[in-house]
C-alpha positions in Angstrom: -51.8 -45.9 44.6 -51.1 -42.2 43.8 -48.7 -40.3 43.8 -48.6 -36.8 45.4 -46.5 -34.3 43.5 -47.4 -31.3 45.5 -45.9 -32.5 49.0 -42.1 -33.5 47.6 -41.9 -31.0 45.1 -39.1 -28.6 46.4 -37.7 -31.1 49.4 -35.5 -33.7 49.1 -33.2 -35.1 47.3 -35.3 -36.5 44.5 -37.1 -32.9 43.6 -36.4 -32.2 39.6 -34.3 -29.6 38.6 -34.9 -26.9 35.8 -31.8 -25.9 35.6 -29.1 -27.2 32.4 -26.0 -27.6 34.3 -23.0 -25.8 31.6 -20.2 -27.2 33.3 -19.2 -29.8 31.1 -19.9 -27.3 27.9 -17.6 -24.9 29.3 -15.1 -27.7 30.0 -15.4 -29.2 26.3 -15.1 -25.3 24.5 -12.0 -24.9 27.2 -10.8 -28.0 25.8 -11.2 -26.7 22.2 -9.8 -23.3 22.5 -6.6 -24.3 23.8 -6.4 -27.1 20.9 -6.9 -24.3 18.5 -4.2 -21.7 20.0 -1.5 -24.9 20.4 -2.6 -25.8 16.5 -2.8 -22.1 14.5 0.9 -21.4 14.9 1.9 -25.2 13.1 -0.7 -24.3 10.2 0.1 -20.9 9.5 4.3 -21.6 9.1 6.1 -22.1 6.5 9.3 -23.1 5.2 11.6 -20.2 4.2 13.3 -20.9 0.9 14.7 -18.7 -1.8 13.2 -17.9 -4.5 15.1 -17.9 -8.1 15.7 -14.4 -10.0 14.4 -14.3 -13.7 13.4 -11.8 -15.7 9.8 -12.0 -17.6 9.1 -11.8 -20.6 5.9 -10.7 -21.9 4.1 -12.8 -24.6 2.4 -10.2 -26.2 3.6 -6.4 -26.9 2.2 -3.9 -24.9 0.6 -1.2 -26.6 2.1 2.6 -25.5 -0.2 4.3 -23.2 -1.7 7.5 -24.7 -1.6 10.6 -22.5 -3.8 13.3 -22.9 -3.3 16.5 -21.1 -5.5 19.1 -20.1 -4.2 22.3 -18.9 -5.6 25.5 -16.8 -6.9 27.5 -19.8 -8.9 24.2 -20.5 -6.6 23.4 -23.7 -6.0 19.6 -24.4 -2.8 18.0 -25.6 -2.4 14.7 -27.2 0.9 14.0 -26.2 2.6 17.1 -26.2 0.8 18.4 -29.4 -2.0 20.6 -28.8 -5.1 19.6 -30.5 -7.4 22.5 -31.8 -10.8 21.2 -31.7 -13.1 18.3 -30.2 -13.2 16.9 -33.4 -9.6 16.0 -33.7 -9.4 14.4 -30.4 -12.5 12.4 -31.3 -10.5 11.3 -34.5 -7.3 10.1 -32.8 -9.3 8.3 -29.8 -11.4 6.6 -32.8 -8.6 5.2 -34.3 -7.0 4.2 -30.3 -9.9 2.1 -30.0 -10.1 0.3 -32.8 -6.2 -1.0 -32.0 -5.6 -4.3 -30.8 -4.8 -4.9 -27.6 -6.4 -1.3 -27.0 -3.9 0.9 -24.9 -5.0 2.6 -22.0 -5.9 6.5 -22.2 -4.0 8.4 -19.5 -5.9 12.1 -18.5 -2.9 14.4 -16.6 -5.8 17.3 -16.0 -4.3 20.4 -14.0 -5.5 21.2 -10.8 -7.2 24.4 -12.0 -8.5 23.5 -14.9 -12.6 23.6 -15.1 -14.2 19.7 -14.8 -15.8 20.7 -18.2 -12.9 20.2 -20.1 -11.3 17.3 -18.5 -15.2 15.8 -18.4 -15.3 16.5 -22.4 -12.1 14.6 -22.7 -13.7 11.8 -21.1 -17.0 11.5 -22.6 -14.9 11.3 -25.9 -13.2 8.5 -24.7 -16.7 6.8 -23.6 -18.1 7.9 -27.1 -15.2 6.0 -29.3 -15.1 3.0 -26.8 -12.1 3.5 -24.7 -12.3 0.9 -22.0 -9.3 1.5 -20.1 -9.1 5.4 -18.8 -7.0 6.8 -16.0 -6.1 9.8 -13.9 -2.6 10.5 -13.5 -2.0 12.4 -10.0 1.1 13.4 -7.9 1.8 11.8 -4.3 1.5 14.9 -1.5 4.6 16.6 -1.1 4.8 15.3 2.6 4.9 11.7 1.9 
């Protein structure tokens, strides 16, 4: 008894099939997505409630924020008090820095002023150990 593969190999009912028939996966991600769009809405509501008003209180003082201006000629300001050398703003940073919690250095630089001088203001803040430095800028006058 053999068995000839070569004669009933594409007739019949019986020939094998190479194909993966995806019906019943599409059916079961169907199945799926419409269980997620029914269930998304329910999870992401919640119940409207208001809130109470109180006013906080912060536990520890803030320390005043130190603002350092620069101006077009390149002269800086500590404050509103113009500083006449690199030396004296070293000073006053040094002693910023060793305060505790350390305030945070603000740099208002003009907008045509060279980057030397606001850059010197800011490597003395890196060389006394400033951590917290900023740029204060203005929004655009269209906004």
């Amino acid at each position: 008894m053999a068995i000839d593969f070569n004669n009933s190999a594409g007739t019949g009912d019986d020939a094998l099939m190479a194909q993966i028939n995806t019906t019943p996966l599409v059916d079961v991600m169907l199945v799926l997505l419409i269980i997620f769009l029914i269930t998304i809405p329910v999870v992401n509501s919640s119940v409207v409630v208001s809130l109470p008003q109180e006013s906080v209180q912060p536990s520890e003082p803030k320390p005043e924020n130190v603002l350092i201006t620069v101006d077009a000629s390149g002269a800086v300001y500590w404050f509103d008090t113009r500083l006449e050398s690199p030396a004296a703003l070293t000073g006053l940073l040094a002693k910023v820095a060793l305060m505790e919690p350390q305030p945070e250095v603000h740099i208002r630089g003009d907008a045509r002023a060279q980057y030397e001088a606001v850059g010197r203001v800011v490597y003395a803040c890196q060389q006394t150990g400033i951590v917290r430095v900023g740029f204060m800028t203005e929004p655009p006058k269209g906004l």
